[in-house]
Each structure stands twice: as structure tokens, then as C-alpha cells.
C-alpha positions in Angstrom: 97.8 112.3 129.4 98.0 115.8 129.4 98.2 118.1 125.9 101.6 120.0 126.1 100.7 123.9 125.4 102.5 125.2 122.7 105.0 127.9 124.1 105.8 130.9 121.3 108.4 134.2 122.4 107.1 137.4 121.7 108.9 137.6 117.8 107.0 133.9 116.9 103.8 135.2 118.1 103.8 138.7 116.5 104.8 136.8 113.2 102.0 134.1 113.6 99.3 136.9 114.5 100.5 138.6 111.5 100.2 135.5 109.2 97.2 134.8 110.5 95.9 138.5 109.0 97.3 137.7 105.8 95.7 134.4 106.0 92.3 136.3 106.1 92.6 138.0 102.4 92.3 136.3 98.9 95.2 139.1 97.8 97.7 137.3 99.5 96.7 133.7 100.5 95.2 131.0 99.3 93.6 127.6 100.4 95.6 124.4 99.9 93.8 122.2 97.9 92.1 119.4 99.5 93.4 120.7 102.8 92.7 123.2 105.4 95.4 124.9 105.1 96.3 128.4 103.8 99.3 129.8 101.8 100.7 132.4 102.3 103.3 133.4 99.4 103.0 137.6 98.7 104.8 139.1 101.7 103.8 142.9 102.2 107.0 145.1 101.9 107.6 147.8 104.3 107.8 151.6 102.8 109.2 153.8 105.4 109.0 152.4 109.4 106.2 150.3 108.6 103.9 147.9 106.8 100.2 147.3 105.6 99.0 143.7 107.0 95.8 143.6 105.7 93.4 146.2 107.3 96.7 147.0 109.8 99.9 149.1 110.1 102.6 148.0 112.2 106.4 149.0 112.6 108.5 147.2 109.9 110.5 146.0 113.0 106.8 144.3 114.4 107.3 142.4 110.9 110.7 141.7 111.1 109.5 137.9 111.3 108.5 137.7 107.9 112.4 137.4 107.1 113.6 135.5 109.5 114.2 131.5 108.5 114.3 130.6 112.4 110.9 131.9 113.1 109.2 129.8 110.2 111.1 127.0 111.6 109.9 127.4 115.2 106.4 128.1 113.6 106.7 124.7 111.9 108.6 122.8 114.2 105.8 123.2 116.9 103.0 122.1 114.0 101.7 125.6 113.3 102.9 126.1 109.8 104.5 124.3 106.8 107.5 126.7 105.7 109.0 127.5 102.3 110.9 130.2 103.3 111.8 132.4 101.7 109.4 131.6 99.1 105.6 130.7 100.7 104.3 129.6 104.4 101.4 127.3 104.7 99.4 127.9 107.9 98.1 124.4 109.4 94.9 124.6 111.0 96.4 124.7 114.5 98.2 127.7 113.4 94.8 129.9 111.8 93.0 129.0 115.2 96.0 129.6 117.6 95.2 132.5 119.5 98.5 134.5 120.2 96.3 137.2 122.0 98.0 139.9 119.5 95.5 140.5 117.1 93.5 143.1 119.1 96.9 145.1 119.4 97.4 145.7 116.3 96.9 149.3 114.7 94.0 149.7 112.0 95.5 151.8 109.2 94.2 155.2 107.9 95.5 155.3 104.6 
């Protein structure tokens, strides 16, 4: 039996990759207890066309996933996250260590 790849369009794996980031800092996530999973409940705000994702700045529009119910549901229907929208995301394991081959796209910030 063959393990069905987990298929995400371009909006899904811009918000996971981004999630992911946020995942990585204690300023905006933190572990589930007696889990490996991570919340995820302070959501950056853009200012102007874009937004800080940890040590990244992307277009507000590159984030546009962060308020968009049917991309937490996709995220969670295919086992990748636990979603509270508006409120919190919980990142399964499967979703920290699924690699949407963004993260290297992303802009560092200066400022």
C-alpha cells in the first residue's frame, strides 16, 4: 500500500510555510502540552503592503492565508494542523516537518 502524497495549491503552502516560521518563535507559539504540537495564536498584522513573519517580510497579500477559514480547513483536513480559526492554529507534527519548498523564498527583513 502506497502513502497518498499530500497535495497543497500555492495559497495552502505559502500559509503553511508561513506557519511553520511562526511556529519557530516563543513570541508567537507555543508547545501543546503533552503533545508535539505547536500553537500558533498571535497572528502578525500587516502595516502597509506587507508583514514581519519572524526573521521575514512578505507582501500582506503572500499572508493573505492567515484570514482565510478555507485554508485552515484544507490545512486540517489533510492532517497538517488542528484549526481554531479565527482564534489559534495548532501545527501537527506532519505539518512543522512538511516541506512546502517555500521557506528559502521568502525575504529576510531589514528593519
Amino acid at each position: 500500500m502506497t502513502k497518498k502524497a499530500i497535495s497543497l495549491n500555492s495559497l495552502q503552502s505559502r500559509t503553511l510555510a508561513l506557519f511553520q516560521e511562526l511556529a519557530k518563535s516563543p513570541k508567537t507559539s507555543s508547545h501543546v502540552e503533552g503533545s508535539d504540537e505547536i500553537a500558533i495564536a498571535l497572528m502578525p498584522e500587516p502595516h502597509g503592503n506587507h508583514v514581519h513573519i519572524g526573521r521575514f517580510v512578505v507582501s500582506a497579500k503572500e499572508a493573505s492565508g492567515f484570514s482565510n477559514e478555507k485554508v485552515w480547513t484544507a490545512l486540517e483536513r489533510k492532517g497538517l494542523a488542528r484549526s481554531d480559526f479565527p482564534f489559534k492554529i495548532i501545527l501537527t507534527r506532519k505539518g512543522q516537518e512538511f516541506d512546502t519548498g517555500l521557506a528559502q523564498e521568502f525575504e529576510t527583513s531589514d528593519h
